[in-house]
Every structure is written in structure tokens, then in C-alpha cells.
N, C-alpha and C positions, 0 to 999 in steps of 0.2 A: 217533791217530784216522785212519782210510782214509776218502780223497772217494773215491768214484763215480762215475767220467763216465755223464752220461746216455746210455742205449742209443737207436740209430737219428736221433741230431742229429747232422747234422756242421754246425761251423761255418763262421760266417757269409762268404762268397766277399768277399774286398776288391776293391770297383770300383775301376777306374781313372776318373783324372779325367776330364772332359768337356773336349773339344779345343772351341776355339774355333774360328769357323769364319774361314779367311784370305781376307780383302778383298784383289780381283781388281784390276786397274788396268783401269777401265773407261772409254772414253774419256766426256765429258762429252756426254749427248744435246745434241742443237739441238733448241729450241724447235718443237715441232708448228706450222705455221701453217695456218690454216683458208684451204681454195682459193678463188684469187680479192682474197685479201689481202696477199699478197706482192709485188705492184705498188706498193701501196698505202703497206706499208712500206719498199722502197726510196724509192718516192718523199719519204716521212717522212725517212728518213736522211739523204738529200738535203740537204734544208731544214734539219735539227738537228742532225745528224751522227748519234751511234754510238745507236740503239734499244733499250733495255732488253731483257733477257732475258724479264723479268716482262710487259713492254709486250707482245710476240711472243706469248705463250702467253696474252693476253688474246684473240686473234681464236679460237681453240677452246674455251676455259672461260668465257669471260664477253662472247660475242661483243655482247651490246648495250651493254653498259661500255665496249667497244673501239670502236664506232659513234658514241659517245657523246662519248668523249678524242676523236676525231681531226675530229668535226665543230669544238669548243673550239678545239684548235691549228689547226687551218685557219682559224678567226677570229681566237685570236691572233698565230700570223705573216703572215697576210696585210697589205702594203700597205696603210698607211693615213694615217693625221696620221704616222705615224714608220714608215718605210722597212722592211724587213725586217734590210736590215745592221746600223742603229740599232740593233732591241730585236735582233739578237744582240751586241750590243756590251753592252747591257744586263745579258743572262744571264750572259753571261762575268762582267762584272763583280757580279751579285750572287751565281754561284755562288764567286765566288773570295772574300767577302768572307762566304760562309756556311764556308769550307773544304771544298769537298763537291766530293770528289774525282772522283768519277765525273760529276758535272754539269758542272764544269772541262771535261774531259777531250773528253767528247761534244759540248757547243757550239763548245770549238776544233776538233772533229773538222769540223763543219759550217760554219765559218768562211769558210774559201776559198769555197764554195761561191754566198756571198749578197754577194761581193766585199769581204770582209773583207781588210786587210793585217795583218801583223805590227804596223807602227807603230800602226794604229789601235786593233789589240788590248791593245796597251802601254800607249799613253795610256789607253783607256779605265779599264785598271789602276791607273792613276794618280790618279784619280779615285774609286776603290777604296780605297785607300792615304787619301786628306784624310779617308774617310766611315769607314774599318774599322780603318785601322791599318795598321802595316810587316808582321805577321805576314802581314793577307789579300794584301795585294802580293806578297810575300816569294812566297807560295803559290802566287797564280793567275801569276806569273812562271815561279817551276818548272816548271809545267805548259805554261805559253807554248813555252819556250825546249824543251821534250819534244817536244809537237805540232807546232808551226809552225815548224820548223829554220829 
């Protein structure tokens, strides 16, 4: 028996694959900040130390959420029955005893600033340590001894 190739078909062209496309090393934008609010957040850094990413991009996407947080913080670290140094000794100690490493990090960043020492950070830790355990010690220690050389 004789096949036939059909007349006027030529077969089917094989594609090539589809190239992915290669991811650039792009450096990491900085946060837009809406004008007029970057005083505003130095001054924040100030008082707490390091400013969220997310916080910074709140004064152009959600500026009355951002009016909102910083009237709140301005009542809560202001001066009052307890000192500003106090409730930072506070946060240290309950972000160190949530393990939450970026809040560790940021309140010892702002530490110095509201006349924090090293020793009062430690003790406060200490105090961390009766309520959480060796782990949160353990923790917001590491991060002491990183921040506050």
C-alpha cells in the first residue's frame, strides 16, 4: 500500500521555547513621602527609633490613617504618670518577650535618644526573663548587645 503525502501542507514549524524574562537587580525604592511629612517622620524616628517602611508610605496612600497613628503616638509617648524613658523601657521589654524582631530592634534604635542606658535596658530585660521566660531574655539580649555596643 502507497501513503500520499497531502499536496500544498507543509508541516507544522516547531516553536521554540518562551525565554523567561531575567530579573534586573533593582535597587530597593525608598518610600514616597508626601511633602511636608518628612519632618514629621524624623521627628517620629527620633522618639522610637527606626520607622517602618509601611509607616512612610502611609503619608501618600493613606494620608488620614497616617494623621491618625501619629496624633495616638504623640499621646502615647508623651510625658506623663510615666516618663518617656519608662514606656520605652516598656516596649523593649514587651517586644522582646513577643520575639519581634523588628520592634526589638527599632525601640533599642530610639533608646539613646529618651536617655536610655544599656544597664537599664538589661534590667528592664530582666524583668522580661520572670514574665516570659529565658527564650525572650535570651532574645531581646541578642539584640541589646547588636544595637547598644
Amino acid at each position: 500500500m502507497i501513503v500520499k503525502k497531502p499536496v500544498g501542507k507543509k508541516p507544522a514549524a516547531k516553536k521554540a521555547p518562551a525565554r523567561k524574562p531575567v530579573a534586573k537587580n533593582v535597587p530597593a525604592k525608598k518610600p514616597v513621602v508626601a511633602a511636608g511629612k518628612a519632618k514629621v517622620l524624623a521627628g517620629l524616628e527620633k522618639k522610637i527609633g527606626k520607622v517602618p517602611k509601611f509607616f512612610k508610605e502611609l503619608t501618600t496612600k493613606e494620608p488620614e490613617m497616617f494623621n491618625l497613628v501619629m496624633k495616638f503616638e504623640d499621646h502615647i509617648w508623651s510625658d506623663g504618670k510615666l516618663s518617656k524613658k519608662t514606656k520605652k523601657l516598656i516596649a523593649i521589654a514587651i517586644a522582646a518577650a513577643l520575639r519581634d524582631q523588628h520592634a526589638v530592634r527599632a525601640q533599642l534604635a530610639g533608646a539613646k535618644n529618651v536617655g536610655c542606658t544599656k544597664a537599664e535596658v538589661e534590667e528592664a530585660l530582666r524583668v522580661t526573663f520572670l514574665l516570659s521566660g529565658m527564650p525572650a531574655y535570651v532574645y531581646g539580649r541578642a539584640q541589646l548587645d547588636d544595637v547598644m555596643k
